[in-house]
N, CA, C and O atoms as CSV, one atom per row, in Angstrom:
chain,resi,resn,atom,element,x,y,z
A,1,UNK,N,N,-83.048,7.472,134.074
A,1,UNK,CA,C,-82.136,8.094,135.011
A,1,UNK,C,C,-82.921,8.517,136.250
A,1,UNK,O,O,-84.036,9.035,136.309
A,2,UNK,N,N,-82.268,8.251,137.008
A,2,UNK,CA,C,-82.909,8.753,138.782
A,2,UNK,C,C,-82.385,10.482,139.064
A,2,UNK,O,O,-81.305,11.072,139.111
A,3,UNK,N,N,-83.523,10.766,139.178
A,3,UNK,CA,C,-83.751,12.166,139.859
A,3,UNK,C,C,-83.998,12.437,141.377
A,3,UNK,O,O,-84.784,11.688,141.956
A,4,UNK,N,N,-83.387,13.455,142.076
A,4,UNK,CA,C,-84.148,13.594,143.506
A,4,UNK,C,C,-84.797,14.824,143.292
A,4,UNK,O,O,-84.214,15.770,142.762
A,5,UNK,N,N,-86.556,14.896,143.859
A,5,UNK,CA,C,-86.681,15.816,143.716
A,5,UNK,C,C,-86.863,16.559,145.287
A,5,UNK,O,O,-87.798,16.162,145.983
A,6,UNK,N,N,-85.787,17.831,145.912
A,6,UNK,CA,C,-85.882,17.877,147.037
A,6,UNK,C,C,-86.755,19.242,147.575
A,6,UNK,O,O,-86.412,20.394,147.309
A,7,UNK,N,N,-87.872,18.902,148.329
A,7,UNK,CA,C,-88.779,20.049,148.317
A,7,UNK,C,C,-88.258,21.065,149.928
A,7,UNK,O,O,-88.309,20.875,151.143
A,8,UNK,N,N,-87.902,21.880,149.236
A,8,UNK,CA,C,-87.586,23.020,150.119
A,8,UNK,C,C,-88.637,24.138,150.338
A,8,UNK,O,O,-89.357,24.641,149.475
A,9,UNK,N,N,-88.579,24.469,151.839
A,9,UNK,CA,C,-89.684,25.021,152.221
A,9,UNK,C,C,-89.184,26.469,153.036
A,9,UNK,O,O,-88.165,26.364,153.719
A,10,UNK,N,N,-89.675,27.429,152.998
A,10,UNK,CA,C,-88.970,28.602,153.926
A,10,UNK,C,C,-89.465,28.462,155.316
A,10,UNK,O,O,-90.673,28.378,155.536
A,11,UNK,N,N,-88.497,28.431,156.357
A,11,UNK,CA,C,-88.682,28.509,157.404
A,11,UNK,C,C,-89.439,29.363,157.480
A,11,UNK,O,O,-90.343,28.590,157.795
A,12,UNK,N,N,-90.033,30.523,157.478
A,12,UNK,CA,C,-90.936,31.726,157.573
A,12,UNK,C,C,-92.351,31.675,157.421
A,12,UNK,O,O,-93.223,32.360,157.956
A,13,UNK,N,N,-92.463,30.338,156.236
A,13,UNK,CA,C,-93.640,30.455,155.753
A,13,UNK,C,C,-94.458,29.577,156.320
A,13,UNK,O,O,-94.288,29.176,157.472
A,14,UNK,N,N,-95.937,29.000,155.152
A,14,UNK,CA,C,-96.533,28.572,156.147
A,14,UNK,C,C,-96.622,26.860,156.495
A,14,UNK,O,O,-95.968,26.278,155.630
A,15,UNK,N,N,-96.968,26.296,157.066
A,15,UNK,CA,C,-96.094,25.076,157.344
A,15,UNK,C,C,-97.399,23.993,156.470
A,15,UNK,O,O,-98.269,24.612,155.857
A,16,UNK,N,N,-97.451,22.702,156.463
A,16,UNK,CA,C,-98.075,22.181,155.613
A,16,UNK,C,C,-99.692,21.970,155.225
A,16,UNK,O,O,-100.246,21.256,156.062
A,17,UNK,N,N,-100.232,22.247,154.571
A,17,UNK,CA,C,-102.105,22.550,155.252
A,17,UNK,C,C,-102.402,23.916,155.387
A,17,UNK,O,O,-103.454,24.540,155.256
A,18,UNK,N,N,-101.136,24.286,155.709
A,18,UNK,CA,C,-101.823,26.147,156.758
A,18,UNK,C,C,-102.129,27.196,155.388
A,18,UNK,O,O,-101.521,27.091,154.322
A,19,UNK,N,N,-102.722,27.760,155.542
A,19,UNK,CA,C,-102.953,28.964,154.130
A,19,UNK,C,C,-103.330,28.193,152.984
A,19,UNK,O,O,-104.184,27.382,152.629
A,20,UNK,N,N,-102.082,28.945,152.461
A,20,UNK,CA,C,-102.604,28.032,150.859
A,20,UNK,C,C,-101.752,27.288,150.757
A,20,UNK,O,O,-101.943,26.665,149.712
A,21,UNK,N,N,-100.617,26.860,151.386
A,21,UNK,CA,C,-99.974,25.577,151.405
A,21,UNK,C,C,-100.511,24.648,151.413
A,21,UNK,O,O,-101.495,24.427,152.119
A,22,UNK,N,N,-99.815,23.579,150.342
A,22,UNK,CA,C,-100.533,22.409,149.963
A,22,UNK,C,C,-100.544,21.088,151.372
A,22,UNK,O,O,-99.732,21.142,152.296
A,23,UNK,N,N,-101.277,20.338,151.293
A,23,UNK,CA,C,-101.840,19.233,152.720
A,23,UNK,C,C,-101.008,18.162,152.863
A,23,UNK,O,O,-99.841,18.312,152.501
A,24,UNK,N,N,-101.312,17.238,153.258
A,24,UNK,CA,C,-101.103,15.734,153.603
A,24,UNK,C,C,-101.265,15.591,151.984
A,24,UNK,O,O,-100.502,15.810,151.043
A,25,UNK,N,N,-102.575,15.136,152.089
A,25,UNK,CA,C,-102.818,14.596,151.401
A,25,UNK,C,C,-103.035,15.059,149.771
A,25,UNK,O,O,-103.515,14.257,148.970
A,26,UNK,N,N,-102.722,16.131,149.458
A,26,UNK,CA,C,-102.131,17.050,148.210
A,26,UNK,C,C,-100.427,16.011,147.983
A,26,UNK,O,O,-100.209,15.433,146.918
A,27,UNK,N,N,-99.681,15.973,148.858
A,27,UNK,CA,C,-98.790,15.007,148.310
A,27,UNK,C,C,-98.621,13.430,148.209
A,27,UNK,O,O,-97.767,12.719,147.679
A,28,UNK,N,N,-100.112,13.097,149.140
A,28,UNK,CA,C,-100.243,11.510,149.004
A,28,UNK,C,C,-100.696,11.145,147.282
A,28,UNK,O,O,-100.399,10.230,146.514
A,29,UNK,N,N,-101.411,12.166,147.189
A,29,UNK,CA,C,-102.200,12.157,145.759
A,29,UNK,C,C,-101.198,12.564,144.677
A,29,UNK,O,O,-101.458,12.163,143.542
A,30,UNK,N,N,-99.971,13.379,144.870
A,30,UNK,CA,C,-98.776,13.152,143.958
A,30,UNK,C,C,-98.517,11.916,144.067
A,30,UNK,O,O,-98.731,11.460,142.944
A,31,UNK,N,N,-98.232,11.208,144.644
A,31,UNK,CA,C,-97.374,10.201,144.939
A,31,UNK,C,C,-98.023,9.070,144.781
A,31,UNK,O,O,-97.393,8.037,145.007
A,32,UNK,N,N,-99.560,8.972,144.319
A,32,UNK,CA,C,-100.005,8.318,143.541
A,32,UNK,C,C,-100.134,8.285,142.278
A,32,UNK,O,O,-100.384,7.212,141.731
A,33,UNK,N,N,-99.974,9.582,141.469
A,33,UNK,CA,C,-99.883,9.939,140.070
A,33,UNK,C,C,-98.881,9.306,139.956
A,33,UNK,O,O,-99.000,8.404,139.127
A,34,UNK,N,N,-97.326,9.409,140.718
A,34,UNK,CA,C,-95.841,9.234,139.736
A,34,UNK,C,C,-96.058,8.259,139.660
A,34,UNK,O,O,-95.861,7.760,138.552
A,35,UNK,N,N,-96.745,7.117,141.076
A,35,UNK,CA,C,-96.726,5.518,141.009
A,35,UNK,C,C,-97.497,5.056,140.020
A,35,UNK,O,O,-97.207,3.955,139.552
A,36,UNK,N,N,-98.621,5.778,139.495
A,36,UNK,CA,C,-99.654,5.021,138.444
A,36,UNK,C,C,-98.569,5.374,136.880
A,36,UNK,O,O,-98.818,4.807,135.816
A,37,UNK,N,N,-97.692,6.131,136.996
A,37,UNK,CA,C,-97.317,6.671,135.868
A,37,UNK,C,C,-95.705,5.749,136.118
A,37,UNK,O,O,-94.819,6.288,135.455
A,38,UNK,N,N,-95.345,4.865,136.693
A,38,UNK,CA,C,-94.568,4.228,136.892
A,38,UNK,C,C,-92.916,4.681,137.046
A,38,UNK,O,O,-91.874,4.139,136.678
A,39,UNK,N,N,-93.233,6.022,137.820
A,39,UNK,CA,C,-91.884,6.872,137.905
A,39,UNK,C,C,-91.180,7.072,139.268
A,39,UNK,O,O,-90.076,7.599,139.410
A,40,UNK,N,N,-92.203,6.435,140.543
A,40,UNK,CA,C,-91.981,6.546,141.612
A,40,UNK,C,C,-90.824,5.491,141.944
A,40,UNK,O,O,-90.748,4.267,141.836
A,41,UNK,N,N,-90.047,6.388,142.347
A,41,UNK,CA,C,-88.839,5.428,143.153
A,41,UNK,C,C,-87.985,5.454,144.709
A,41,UNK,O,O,-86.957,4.980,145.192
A,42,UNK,N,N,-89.175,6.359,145.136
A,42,UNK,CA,C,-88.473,6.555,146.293
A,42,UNK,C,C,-89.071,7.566,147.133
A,42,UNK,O,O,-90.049,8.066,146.577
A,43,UNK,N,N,-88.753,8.191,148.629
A,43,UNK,CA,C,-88.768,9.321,148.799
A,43,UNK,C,C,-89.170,9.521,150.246
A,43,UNK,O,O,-89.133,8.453,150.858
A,44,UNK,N,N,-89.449,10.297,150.801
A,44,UNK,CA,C,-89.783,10.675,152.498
A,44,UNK,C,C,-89.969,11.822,152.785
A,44,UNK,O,O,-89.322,12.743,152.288
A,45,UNK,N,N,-91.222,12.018,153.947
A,45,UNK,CA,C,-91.048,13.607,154.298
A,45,UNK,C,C,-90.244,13.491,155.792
A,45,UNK,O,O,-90.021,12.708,156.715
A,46,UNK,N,N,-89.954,15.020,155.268
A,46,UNK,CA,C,-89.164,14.727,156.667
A,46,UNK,C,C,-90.254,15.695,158.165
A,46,UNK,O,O,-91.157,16.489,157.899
A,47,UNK,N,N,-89.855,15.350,159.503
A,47,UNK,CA,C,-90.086,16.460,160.550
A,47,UNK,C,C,-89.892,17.681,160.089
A,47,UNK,O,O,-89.578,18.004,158.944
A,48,UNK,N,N,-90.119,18.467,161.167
A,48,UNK,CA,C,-89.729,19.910,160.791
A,48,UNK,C,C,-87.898,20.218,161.096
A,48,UNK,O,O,-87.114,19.302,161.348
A,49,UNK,N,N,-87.618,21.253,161.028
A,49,UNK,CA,C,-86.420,21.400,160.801
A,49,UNK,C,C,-85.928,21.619,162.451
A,49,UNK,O,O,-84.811,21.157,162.687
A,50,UNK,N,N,-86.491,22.137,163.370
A,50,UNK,CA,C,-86.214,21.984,164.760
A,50,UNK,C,C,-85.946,20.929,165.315
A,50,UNK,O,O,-85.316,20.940,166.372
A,51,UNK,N,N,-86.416,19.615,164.654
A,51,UNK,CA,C,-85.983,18.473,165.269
A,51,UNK,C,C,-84.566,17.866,164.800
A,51,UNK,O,O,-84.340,16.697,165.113
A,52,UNK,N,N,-83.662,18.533,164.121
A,52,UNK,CA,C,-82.696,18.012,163.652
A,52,UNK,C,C,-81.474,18.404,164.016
A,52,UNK,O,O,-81.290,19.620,163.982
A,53,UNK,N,N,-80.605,17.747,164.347
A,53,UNK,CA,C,-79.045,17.753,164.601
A,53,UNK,C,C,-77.967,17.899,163.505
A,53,UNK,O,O,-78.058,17.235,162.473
A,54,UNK,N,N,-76.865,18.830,163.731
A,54,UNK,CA,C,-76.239,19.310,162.257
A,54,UNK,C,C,-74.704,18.557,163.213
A,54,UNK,O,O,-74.429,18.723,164.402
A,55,UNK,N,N,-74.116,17.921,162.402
A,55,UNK,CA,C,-72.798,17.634,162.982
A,55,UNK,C,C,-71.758,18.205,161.913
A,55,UNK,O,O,-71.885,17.810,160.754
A,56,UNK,N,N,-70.839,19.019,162.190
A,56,UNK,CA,C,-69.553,19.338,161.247
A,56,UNK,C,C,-68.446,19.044,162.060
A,56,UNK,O,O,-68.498,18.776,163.261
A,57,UNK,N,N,-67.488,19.103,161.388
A,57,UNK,CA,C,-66.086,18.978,161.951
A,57,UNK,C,C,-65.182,19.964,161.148
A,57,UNK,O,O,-64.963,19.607,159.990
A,58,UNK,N,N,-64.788,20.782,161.427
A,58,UNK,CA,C,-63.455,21.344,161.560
A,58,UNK,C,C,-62.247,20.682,159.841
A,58,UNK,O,O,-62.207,21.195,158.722
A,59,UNK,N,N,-61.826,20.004,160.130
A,59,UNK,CA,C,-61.118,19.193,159.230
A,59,UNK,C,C,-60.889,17.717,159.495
A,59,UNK,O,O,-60.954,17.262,160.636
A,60,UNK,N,N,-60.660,17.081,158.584
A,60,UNK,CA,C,-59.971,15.422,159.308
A,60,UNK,C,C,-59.949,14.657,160.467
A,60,UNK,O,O,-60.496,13.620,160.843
A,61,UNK,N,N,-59.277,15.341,160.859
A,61,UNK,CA,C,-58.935,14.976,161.985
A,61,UNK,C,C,-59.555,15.959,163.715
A,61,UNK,O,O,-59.285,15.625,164.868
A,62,UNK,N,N,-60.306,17.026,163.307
A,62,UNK,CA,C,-60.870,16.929,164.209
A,62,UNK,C,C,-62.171,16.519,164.943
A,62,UNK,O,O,-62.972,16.030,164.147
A,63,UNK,N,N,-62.621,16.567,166.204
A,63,UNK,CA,C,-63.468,15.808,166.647
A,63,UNK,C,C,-65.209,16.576,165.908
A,63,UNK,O,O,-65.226,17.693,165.390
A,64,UNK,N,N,-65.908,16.087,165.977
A,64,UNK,CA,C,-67.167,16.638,165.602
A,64,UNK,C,C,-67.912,17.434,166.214
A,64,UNK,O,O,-67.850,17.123,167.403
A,65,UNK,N,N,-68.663,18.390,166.054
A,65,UNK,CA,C,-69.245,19.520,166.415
A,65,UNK,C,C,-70.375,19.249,166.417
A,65,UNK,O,O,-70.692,18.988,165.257
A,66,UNK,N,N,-71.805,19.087,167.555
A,66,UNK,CA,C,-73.050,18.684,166.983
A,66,UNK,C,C,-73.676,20.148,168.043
A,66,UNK,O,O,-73.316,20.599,169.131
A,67,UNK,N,N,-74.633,20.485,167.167
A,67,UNK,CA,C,-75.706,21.836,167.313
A,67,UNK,C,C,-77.008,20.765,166.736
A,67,UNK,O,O,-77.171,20.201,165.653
A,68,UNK,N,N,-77.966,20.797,168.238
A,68,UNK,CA,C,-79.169,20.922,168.094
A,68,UNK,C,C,-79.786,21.761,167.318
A,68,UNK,O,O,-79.458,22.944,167.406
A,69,UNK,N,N,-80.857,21.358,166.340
A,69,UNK,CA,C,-81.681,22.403,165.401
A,69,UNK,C,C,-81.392,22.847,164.396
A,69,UNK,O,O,-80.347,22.354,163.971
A,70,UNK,N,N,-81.896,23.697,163.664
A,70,UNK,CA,C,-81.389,24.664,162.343
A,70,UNK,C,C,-80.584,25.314,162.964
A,70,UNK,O,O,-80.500,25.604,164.158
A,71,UNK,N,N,-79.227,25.821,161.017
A,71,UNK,CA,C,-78.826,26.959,161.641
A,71,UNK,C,C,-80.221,28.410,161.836
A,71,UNK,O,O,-81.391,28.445,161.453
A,72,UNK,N,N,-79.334,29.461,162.624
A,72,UNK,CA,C,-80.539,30.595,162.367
A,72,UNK,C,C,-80.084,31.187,161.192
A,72,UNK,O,O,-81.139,31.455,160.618
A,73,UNK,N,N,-79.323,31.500,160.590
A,73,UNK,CA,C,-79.427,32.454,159.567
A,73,UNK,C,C,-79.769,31.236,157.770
A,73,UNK,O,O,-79.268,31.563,156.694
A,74,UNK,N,N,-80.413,30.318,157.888
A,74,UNK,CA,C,-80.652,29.395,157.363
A,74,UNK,C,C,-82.428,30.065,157.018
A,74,UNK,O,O,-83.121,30.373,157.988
A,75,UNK,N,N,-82.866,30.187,155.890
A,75,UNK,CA,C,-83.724,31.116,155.514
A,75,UNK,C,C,-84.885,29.755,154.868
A,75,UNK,O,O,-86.078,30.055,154.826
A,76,UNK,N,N,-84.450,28.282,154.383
A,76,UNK,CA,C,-85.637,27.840,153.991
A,76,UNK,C,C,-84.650,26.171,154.564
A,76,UNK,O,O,-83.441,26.059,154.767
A,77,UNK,N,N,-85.576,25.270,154.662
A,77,UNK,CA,C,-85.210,23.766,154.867
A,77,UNK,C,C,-85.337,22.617,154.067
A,77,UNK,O,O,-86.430,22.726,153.512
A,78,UNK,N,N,-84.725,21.444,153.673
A,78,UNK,CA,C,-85.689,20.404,153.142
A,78,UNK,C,C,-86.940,19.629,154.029
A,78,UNK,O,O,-86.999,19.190,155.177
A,79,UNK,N,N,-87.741,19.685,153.081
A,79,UNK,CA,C,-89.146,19.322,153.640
A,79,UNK,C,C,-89.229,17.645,153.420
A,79,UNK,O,O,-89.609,16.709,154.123
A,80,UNK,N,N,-88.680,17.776,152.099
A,80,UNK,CA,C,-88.758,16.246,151.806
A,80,UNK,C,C,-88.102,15.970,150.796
A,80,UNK,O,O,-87.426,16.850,150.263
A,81,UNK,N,N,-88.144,14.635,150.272
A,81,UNK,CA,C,-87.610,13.884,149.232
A,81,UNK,C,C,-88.340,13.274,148.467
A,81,UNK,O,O,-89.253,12.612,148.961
A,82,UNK,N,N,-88.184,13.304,147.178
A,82,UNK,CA,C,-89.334,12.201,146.024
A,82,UNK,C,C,-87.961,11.764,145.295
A,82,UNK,O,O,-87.167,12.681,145.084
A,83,UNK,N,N,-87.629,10.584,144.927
A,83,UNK,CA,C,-86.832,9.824,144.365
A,83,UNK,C,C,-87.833,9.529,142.891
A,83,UNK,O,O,-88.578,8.554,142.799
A,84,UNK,N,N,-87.713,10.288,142.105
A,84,UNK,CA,C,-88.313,9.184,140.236
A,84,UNK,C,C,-86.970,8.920,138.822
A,84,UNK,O,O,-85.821,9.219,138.497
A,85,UNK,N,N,-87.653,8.485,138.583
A,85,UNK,CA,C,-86.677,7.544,137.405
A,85,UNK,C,C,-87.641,7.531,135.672
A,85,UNK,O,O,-88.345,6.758,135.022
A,86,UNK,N,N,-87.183,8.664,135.588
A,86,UNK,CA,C,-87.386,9.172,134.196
A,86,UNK,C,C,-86.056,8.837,132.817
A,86,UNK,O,O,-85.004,8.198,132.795
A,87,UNK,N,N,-86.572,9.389,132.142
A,87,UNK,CA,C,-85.732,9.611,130.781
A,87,UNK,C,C,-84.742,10.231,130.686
A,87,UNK,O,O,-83.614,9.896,130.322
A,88,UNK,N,N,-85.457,11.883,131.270
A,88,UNK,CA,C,-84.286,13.220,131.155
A,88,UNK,C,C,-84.670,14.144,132.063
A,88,UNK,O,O,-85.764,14.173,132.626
A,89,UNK,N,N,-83.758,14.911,132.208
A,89,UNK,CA,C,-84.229,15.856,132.538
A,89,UNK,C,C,-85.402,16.532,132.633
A,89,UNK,O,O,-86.093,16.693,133.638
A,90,UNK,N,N,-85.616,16.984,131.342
A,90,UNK,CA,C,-87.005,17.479,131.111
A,90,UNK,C,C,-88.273,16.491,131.800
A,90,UNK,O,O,-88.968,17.154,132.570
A,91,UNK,N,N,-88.574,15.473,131.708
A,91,UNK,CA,C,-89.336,15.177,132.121
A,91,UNK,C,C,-89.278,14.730,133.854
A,91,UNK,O,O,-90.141,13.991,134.326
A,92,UNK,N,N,-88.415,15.157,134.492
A,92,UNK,CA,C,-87.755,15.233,135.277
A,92,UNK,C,C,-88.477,16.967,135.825
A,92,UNK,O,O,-89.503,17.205,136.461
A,93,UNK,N,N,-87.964,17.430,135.545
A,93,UNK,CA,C,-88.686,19.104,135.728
A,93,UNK,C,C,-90.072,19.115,135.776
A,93,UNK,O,O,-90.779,19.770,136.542
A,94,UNK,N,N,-90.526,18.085,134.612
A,94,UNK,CA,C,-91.994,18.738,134.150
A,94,UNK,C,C,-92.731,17.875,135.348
A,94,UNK,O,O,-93.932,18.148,135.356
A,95,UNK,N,N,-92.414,17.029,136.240
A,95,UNK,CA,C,-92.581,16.394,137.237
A,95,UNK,C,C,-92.502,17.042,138.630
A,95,UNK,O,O,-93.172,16.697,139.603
A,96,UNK,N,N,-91.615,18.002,138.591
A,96,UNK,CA,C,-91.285,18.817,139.778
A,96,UNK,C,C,-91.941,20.167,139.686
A,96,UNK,O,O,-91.739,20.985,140.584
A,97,UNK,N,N,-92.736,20.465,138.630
A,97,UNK,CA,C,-93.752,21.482,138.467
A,97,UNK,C,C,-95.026,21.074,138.453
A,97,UNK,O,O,-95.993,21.638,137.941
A,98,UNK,N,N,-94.980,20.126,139.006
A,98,UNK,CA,C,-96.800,19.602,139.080
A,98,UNK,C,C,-96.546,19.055,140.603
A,98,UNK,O,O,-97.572,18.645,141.145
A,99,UNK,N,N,-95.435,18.988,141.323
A,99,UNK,CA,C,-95.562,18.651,142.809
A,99,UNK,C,C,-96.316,19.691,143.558
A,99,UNK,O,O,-96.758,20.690,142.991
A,100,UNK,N,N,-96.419,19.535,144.432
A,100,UNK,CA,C,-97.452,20.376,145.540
A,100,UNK,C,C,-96.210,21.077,146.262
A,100,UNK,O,O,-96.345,22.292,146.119
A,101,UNK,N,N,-95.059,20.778,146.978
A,101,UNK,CA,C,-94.132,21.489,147.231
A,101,UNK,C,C,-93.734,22.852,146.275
A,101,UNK,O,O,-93.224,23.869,146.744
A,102,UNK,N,N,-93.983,22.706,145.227
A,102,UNK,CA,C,-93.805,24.186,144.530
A,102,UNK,C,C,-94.512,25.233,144.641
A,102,UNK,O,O,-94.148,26.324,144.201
A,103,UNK,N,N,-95.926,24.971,145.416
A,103,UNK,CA,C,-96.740,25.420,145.770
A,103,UNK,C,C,-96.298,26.511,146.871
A,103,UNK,O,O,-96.247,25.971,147.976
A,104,UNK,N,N,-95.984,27.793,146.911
A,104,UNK,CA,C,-95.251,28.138,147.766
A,104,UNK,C,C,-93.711,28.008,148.410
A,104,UNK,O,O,-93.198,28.541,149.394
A,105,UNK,N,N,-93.290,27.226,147.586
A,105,UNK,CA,C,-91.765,26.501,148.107
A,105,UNK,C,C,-91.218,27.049,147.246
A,105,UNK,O,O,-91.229,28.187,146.777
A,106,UNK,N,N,-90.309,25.392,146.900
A,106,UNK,CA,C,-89.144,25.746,146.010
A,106,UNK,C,C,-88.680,24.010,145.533
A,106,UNK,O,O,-88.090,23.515,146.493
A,107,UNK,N,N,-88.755,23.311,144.717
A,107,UNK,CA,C,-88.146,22.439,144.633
A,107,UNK,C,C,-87.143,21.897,142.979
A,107,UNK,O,O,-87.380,21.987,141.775
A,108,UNK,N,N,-85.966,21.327,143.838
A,108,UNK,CA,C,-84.777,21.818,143.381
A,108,UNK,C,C,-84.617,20.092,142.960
A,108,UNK,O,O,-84.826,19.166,143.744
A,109,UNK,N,N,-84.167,19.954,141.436
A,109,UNK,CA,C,-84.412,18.906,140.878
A,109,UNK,C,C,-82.654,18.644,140.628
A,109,UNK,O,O,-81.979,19.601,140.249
A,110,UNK,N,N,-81.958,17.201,140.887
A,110,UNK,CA,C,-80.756,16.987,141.098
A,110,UNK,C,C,-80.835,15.482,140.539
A,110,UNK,O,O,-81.724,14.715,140.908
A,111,UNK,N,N,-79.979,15.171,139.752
A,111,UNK,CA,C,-79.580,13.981,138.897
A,111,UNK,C,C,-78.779,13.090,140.380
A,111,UNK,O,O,-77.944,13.597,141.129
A,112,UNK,N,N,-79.301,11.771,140.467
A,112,UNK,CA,C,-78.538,10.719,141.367
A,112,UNK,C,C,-77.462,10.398,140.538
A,112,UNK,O,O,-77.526,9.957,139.390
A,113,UNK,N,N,-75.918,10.789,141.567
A,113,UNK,CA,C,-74.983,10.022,140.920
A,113,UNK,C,C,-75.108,8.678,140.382
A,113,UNK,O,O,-76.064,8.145,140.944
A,114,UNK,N,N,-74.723,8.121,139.785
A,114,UNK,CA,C,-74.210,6.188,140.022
A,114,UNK,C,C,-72.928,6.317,139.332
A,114,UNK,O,O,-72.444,6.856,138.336
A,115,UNK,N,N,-72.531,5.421,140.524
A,115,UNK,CA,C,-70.577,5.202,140.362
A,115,UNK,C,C,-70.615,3.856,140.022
A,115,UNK,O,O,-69.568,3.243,139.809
């Protein structure tokens, strides 16, 4: 089963490298474990959260609303994405506790639909 694992980061804190936040290359070196362990299926980091555009609409039928940037009262962001393809759950978790994003973060483990 496909998992996303999505690493959320607090806007507040410290950004990637800085302190004791984990590096570059702290997640290149995940992302060689899942691949040697044949679980990697996917994934991307993203920019920071200032570079992004939020579009909503109203309902149906109305026209779309686009705001440059985060919202402000928006307290942490996604940082990134790891796509793996495990068994279960559990090993699914026990995967998202050895990422480097937890390191200070937060990452929030979500089953891929398939329709």
């Amino acid at each position: 089963m496909k998992y996303v694992l999505l690493m959320m980061g607090a806007v507040d804190g410290p950004s990637c490298g800085e302190d004791d936040a984990p590096g570059v290359e702290d997640f290149m070196a995940f992302d060689a474990e899942l691949e040697k362990a044949g679980v990697l299926a996917g994934g991307f980091a993203l920019e920071d959260p200032e570079t992004g555009t939020s579009v909503t609409r109203a309902g149906r039928d109305a026209e779309p609303v686009v705001t440059a940037g985060p919202y402000a009262e928006s307290r942490e962001f996604v940082g990134g994405t790891i796509v793996i393809d495990v068994p279960d759950i559990d090993e699914a978790i026990r995967w998202a506790g050895r990422c480097p994003g937890a390191i200070g973060g937060r990452v929030e483990v979500r089953p891929i639909a398939e329709f």
